[in-house]
N, C-alpha and C positions, 0 to 999 in steps of 0.2 A: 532394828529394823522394824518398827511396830506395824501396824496394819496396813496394807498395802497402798500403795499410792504410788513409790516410784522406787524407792530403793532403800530404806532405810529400814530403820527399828520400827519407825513410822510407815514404814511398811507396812507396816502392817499392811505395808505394802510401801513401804519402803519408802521414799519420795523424793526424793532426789540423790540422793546421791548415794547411796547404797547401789543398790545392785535393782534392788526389786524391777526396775522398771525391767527387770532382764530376763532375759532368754538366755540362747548361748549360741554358741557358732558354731565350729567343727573340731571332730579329733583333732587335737594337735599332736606334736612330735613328740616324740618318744623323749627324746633328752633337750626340750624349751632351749633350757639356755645355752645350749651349746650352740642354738641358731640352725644346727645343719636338717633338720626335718620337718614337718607340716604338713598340711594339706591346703588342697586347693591347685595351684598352677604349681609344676614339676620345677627343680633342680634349686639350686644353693639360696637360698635370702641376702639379696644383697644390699648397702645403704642405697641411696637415693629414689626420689620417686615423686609424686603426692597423693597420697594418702586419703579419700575420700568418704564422709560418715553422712550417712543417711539416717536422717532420724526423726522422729514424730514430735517428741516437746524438746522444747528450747532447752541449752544449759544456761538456767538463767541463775542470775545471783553468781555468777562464775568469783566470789570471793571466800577462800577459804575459810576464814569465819560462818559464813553464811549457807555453808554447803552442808548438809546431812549425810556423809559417806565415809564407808568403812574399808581399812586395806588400802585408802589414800581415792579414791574412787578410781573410774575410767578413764574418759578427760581429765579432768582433774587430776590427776597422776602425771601426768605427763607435763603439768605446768610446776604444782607443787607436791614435793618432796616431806616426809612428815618423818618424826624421828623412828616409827618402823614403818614397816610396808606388810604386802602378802607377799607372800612366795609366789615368784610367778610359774608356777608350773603345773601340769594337767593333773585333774580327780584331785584324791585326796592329798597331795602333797602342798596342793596349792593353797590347802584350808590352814597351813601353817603362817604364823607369824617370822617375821624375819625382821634383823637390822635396817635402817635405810639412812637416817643422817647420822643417827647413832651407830657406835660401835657395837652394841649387844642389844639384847633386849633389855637392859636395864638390870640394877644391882637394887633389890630388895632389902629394908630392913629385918629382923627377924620376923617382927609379926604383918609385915608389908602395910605399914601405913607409911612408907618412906621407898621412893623410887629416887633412883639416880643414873642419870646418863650422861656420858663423854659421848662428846661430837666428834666425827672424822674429822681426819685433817683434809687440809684444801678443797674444802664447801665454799663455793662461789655462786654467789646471784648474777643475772645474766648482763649487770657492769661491769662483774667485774669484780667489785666488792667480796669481799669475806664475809660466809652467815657466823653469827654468832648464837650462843646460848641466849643474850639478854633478847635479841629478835623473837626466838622460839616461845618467849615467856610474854613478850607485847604480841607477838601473835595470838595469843593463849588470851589475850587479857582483854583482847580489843571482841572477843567473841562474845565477850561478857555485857556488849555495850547493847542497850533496846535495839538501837537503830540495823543492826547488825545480828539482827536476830535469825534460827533458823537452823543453828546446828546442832548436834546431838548435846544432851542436857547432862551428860555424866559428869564432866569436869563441876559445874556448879553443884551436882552432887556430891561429887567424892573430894572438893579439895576445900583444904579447912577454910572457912572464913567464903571460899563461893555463892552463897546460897545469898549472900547478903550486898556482893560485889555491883556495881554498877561500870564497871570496863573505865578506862583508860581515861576518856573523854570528861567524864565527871567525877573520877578518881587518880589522880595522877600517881598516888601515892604507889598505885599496881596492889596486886595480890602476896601477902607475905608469907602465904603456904609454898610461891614458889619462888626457889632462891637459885643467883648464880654466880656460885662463887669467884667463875671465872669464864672467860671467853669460849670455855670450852665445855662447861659440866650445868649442868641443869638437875636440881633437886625438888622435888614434889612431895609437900606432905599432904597426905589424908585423912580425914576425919573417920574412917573405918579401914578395916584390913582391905587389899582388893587385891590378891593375885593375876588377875584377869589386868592389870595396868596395861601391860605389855599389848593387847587386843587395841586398850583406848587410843594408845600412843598413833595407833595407824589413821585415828580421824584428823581431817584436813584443820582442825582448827592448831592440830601442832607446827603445821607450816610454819617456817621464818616469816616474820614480815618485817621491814627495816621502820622505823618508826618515823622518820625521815620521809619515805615516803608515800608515809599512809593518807591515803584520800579521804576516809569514811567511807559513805556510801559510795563512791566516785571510784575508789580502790578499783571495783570490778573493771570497770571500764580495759584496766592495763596493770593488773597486779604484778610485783616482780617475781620472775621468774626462778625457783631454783631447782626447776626441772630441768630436763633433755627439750622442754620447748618454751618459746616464748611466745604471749599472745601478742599480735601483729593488727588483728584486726577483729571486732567484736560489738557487730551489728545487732540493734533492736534486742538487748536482752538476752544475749545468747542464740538467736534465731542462725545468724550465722558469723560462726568462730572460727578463723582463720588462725593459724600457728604454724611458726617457722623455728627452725634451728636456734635452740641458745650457744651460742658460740665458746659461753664458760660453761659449762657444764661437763663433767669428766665422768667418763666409763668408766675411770680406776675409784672412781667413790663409788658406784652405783651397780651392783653386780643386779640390779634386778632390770632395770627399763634396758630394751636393746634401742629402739629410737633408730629402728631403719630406713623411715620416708624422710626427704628432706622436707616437707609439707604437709600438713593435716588441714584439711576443708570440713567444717565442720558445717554441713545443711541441715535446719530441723523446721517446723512447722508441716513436715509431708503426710499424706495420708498412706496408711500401715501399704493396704495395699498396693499404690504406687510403689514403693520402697521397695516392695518384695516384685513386686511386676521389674523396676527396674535393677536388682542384683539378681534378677533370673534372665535379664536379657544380657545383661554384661554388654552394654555398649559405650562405645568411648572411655571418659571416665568414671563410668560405672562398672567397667572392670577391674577396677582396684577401688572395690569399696565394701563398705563393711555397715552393718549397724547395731546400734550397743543398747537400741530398746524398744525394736519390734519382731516379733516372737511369729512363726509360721501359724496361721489360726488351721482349725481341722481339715475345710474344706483345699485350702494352699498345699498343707500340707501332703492334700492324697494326689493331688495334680503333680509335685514334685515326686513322690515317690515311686510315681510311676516312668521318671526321664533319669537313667543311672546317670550322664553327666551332671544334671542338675541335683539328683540324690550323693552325689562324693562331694556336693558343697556345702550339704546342711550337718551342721554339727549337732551335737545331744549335751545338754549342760541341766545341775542340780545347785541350784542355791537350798539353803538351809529355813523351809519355808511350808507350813503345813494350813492347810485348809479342814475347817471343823464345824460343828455343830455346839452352839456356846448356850447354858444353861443359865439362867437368875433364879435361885433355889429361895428365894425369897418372895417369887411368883409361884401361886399355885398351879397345877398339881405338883409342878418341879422340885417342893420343898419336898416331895416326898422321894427318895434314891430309888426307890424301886422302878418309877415312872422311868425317872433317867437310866435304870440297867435297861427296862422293856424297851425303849426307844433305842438302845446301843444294841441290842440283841436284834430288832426288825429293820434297821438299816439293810441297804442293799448298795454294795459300795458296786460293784460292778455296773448295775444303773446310773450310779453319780460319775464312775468314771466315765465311761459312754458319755454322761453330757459333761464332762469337764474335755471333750476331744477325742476320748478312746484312749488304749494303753500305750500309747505311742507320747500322749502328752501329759497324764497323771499316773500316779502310782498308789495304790490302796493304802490305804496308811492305819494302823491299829495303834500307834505310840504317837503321845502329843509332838516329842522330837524326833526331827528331821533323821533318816533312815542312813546318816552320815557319823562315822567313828568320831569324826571332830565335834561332835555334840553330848559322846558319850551315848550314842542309842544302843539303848538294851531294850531287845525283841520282849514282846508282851501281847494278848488280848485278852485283856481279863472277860469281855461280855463278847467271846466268839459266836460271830454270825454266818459263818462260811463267806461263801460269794455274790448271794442272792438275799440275806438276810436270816435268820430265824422265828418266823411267823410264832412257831408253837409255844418258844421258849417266852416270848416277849407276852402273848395272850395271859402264860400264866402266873407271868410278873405281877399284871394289869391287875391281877383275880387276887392277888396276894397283898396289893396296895387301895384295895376297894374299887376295881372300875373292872368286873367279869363283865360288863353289858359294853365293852370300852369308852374313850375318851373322845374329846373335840378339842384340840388346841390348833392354834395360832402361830404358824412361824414364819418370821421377818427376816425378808432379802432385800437385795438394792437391784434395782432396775440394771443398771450396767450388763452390759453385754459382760462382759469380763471371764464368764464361764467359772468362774470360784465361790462368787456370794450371789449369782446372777437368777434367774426365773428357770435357766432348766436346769438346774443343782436342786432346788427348792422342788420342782415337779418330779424329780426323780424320788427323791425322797417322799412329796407327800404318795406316791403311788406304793412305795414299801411301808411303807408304816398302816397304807388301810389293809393292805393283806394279816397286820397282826391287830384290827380295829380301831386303831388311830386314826380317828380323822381329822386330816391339815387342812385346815383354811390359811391361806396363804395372803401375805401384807407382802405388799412391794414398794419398797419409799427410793424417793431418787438419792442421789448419792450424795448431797451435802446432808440429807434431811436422812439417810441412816447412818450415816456418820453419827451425826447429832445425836441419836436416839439411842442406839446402842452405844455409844461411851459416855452415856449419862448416867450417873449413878440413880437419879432419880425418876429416869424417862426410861432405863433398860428394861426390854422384853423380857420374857420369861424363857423364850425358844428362838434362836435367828445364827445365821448364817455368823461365818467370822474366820477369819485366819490371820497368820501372822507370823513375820519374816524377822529373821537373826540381825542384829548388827555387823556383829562380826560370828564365826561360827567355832559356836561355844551353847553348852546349858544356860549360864548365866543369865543373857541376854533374851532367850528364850522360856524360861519359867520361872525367873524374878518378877516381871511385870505381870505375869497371869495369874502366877499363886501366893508371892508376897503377901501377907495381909497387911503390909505398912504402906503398899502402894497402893492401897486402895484410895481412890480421890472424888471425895466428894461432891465439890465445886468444879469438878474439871473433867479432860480427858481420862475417863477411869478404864482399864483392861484388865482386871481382875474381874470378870465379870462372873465368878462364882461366889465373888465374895467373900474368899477364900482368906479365914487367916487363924491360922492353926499356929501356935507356937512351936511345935514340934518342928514346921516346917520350914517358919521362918529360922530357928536355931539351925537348923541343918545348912539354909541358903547358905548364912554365916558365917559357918564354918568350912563351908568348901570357898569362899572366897578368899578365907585366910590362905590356903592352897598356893605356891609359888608353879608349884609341878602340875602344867595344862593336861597330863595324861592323867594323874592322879585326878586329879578335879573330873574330867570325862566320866569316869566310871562313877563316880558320885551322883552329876548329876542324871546320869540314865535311872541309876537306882532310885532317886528321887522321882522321877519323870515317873517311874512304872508303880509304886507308893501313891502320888495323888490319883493315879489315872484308877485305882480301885474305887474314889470317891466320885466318878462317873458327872464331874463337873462339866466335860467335853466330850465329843465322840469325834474324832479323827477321822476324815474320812478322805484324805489323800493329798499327796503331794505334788505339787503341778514337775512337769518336765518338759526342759526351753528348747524349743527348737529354729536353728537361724541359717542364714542363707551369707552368704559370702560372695561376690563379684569373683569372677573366672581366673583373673590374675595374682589375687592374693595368696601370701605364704605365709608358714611359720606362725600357723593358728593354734592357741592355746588356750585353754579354759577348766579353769581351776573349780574345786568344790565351793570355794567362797564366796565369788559371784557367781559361779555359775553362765558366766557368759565369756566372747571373745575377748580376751585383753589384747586393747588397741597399743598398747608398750612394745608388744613383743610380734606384729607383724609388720609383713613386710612386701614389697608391691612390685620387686624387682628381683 
C-alpha cells in the first residue's frame, strides 16, 4: 500500500485497489459469519435485494491483472476469487489471512523460496467451466504484460526469472518459476525466502483467468467471473458497475463471501458530500446503500454526532496506515541526528491531530507501525514530547547541534485538502516548532508536482510531509520500502527517503522473511520498527481513523483491521 492515493502499497495511499481509498462503516456483528448480527436496520440478513455503492472515483481497470489490491479487494472480491482471501471478520481477526480457491495457505519449502497449493474442488467460473491451476498461472502471467500494467510489483519481484518476463502476449513460453503439475496444484518458485507468500497470494493478480477468453485490454470490459458475482454491465471505465448473481458459484467452496443482495449498483464519479448528504437521508434506494471510499470529513462528522439515529450508522474502521514527518539526512541541517531528535521532541501531536479532524479521526502515533498486533507494534517513544510538544528539550538539542540562536528550515506539503500531508498538518507544526525556535517556512506543491519531488531521489527535500499505507497488514510491507537500503531507487519512485541502508537492517529484513510463522515474524518486525525509529529518520505523528455512514436499511456490517472499511461481501439489505 505505498503512499496514499487509493488503496494500495501505493498508498502510500494506496490507489486503487487496497483499501486506502478507505474509511470504514459500522460495528459489525459479533459473529460476521454466522450472518445472524450487524448493525444498521434490525432483525435477521436475508438473501435478496439490490445492493447500492456510492462512491467518488471510478473502479476503473476492473481487470484483475490491473487492479492494486490486497485481501482480493472490495468490489473486486466479489467478482474474482484469488487463491487466499482476508478473514472477513470484525478488528483484529479480520487482519488474518485465510484460504479462498486454495485449500490452505499454502505448503512452504523449508527455507520458503517454494510455495505450493491445491485448489478446492468444484471451483466453477460463471459458465460453468472448471478453474484450473494452469488459469491461476496465465492469470499470474498476463499481469506481467506492459499493456496491463498497474498491479502490485511483488510477484516480478519475488518469482525467479519475473523481473525479466514480458507476459503472455510476447512470451508464450509463460513463466517457468511457475509450475502446474496438475489441474489442481500450483507451485511457485522464489528467487529469495518469503514467508509472507501467503499475504501476496490475496492480490487480485492470482485470480483464474481462462486463457480462452482473454481480451487484453478489452478483458475489463466483462472478465469471467469466479466470484459470487458477475459483471452484467460496466459503463465508462468503471463509473458505473452493475453485478448480478453468478449462478455457479458455491457457498460450499467459499466460507468467506456471504453474497446477500441479488444485485450490486455500483455509482461513482459523486461528490463526497452528495454521498454522505445522500446515506444520511436514506431515500429510496439509498437506503440500502453503502460506500467503500468516502470517509465522514470533520465538519459531517460533528453534524452526524449529534442525530443518535444517524450516529448507530456510522461505523469506526483502522487500516494499517501512518502519517509522518520524512527526513533527507543528506540535506542539511538534517544530516545532523540531533536536529532530527529536537524537531521530534517540539512536535505537538495534539495540534496536528486537531487539524487532521480531532480525536475522533487521528490517533497520535510515537511508532512508525500502525498501532495494530498484525504489524507486530511494540509501544515506544524514544524523543517523548507529551502532548503539546517539548519546547525546552528540543532548544537544548539545537544548542548541542550548533544552532543555541535556532534554525530556519523549510518543509514541504501538498496542497490537497486531504488533511494528512495537507496546509493545516504543516501549520500546525510550523507553530510547535517556533515555540522551540524553529522557524518553518512552508512549500506547498500541488499533488502531481509533490509527488514528483518527494519520491525523487535527486529532487527530495530535506523536511516534508509523508505517509504511508500497508499492503496487506504485516511489518514487511511497511518498513521494507522505508528502510531497505536495496530499495532505494535512484531513477525512479524512491521511499526510502532516509536513505537508509544499514546492513544490519537489511540482514534482519531477511531473516524475518524466511519466517513461515506470521506471529513470529510480528514481533520481529515491531522490534525492528522500535531499532530504526532510535535513528530519528521519521517522526510519526498519527494514524488517520475511517469513519462512514451506511443508508438506514442495511445489515450485517463488518469491517476488519485490514481494510479497515465496510466489506461489501458480507452485507446485507433485507
Amino acid at each position: 500500500m505505498r503512499q496514499p492515493s487509493v488503496i494500495s502499497r501505493r498508498v502510500a495511499a494506496a490507489t486503487v485497489g487496497l483499501v486506502l481509498a478507505a474509511g470504514a462503516a459500522a460495528c459489525g456483528p459479533e459473529d460476521s459469519k454466522g450472518g445472524e448480527g450487524g448493525s444498521g436496520a434490525e432483525g435477521k440478513p436475508q438473501k435478496g435485494g439490490t445492493l447500492t455503492v456510492l462512491n467518488s472515483n471510478p473502479q476503473q481497470d476492473f481487470d484483475p491483472a490491473r487492479l492494486y489490491t490486497s485481501g482480493g479487494g472490495n468490489v473486486p472480491s466479489l467478482v474474482f476469487r484469488t487463491l487466499t482471501t482476508r478473514n472477513r471478520e470484525d478488528g483484529a481477526e479480520g487482519a488474518k489471512v485465510v484460504p479462498d480457491l486454495a485449500t490452505d495457505l499454502g505448503t512452504p519449502s523449508k527455507n520458503a523460496t517454494v510455495w505450493t497449493y491445491t485448489l478446492k474442488d468444484g471451483l466453477k467460473y460463471e459458465d460453468g467451466t472448471a478453474i484450473t491451476s494452469a488459469d491461476i498461472k496465465y492469470g499470474i502471467e498476463r499481469s506481467f504484460a506492459a499493456e496491463l500494467s498497474g498491479g502490485a510489483p511483488y510477484l516480478r519481484d519475488w518469482l525467479i526469472g519475473g523481473a525479466d518476463y514480458q507476459g503472455p502476449y510476447k512470451d508464450k513460453k509463460g513463466l517457468d518459476s511457475i509450475e502446474v503439475p496438475d489441474a489442481k496444484t500450483i507451485v511457485f518458485h522464489l528467487n529469495k525466502p518469503e514467508g509472507e507468500f501467503p499475504y501476496l497470494a490475496t492480490q487480485t493478480q492470482t485470480t483464474p483467468v481462462p486463457e480462452a477468453k482473454d481480451k487484453g485490454t478489452k478483458y475489463e470490459e466483462h472478465p469471467v467471473s469466479s466470484g459470487p458475482y458477475k459483471v452484467v454491465s460496466n459503463e465508462n471505465d468503471g463509473e458505473r458497475l452493475i453485478l448480478e448473481r453468478n449462478p455457479h458459484w458455491s457457498a460450499d467452496t467459499d466460507e468467506e463471501r456471504k453474497a446477500y443482495p441479488d444485485r450490486i449498483d455500483v455509482r461513482s464519479g459523486l461528490d463526497s458530500a452528495v454521498i454522505n448528504q445522500r446515506l444520511s437521508a436514506s431515500q429510496g434506494a439509498d437506503a440500502a446503500a453503502v460506500t467503500t471510499d468516502t470517509n465522514l470529513g470533520p465538519a459531517e462528522l460533528a453534524k452526524v454526532t449529534g442525530d443518535k439515529k444517524l450516529a448507530d450508522r456510522v461505523g469506526t474502521g483502522h487500516f494499517g496506515y501512518t502519517n509522518y514527518i520524512a527526513f533527507n539526512p543528506k540535506v542539511k541541517p538534517f544530516d545532523n541526528p540531533r536536529v532530527r531528535q529536537a524537531i521530534s521532541y517540539a512536535v505537538d501531536r495534539s495540534s496536528v491531530v486537531n487539524a487532521a479532524g480531532g480525536s475522533s479521526l487521528a490517533e497520535p502515533a510515537t511508532t512508525y507501525l500502525p498501532n495494530q498486533k498484525s504489524f507486530g507494534h511494540t509501544p515506544y517513544d524514544h524523543f517523548p514530547a507529551g502532548k503539546t510538544g517539548n519546547a525546552e528539550k528540543a532548544r537544548e538539542l539545537l544548542k548541542e547541534a550548533g544552532y543555541a540562536k535556532g534554525l530556519t528550515v523549510t518543509l514541504t506539503h501538498s496542497n490537497d485538502k486531504d488533511f494528512e500531508t495537507s496546509p493545516e498538518i504543516a501549520t500546525a507544526l510550523q507553530a510547535a516548532l517556533k515555540k522551540a525556535g524553529i522557524t518553518v517556512e512552508l512549500q506547498g506543491l500541488e499533488s502531481n508536482d509533490y509527488s514528483d519531488t518527494t519520491q525523487s531521489a535527486t529532487k527530495e527535500p530535506g523536511f516534508f510531509l509523508a505517509h504511508w499505507g500497508a499492503d496487506w497488514p504485516s511489518g514487511g510491507p511497511f518498513l521494507a520500502p522505508i528502510f531497505d537500503g536495496r530499495q532505494i531507487v535512484e531513477d525512479g519512485a524512491n521511499f526510502n527517503s532516509g536513505f537508509l541502508n544499514d546492513p544490519a537492517v537489511n540482514k534482519e529484513i531477511d531473516e524475518i522473511n524466511k519466517l513461515t510463522d506470521l506471529s513470529a515474524a510480528a514481533e520481529r518486525w515491531g522490534a525492528l520498527d522500535k531499532k530504526i525509529g532510535e535513528q530519528a529518520l521519521t517522526v510519526p505523528l498519527f494514524h488517520p481513523v475511517y469513519k462512514r455512514l451506511v443508508g438506514q436499511d442495511i445489515k450485517n456490517v463488518v469491517i476488519s483491521d485490514w481494510t479497515g472499511v465496510l466489506d461489501i461481501s458480507q452485507v446485507a439489505v433485507k
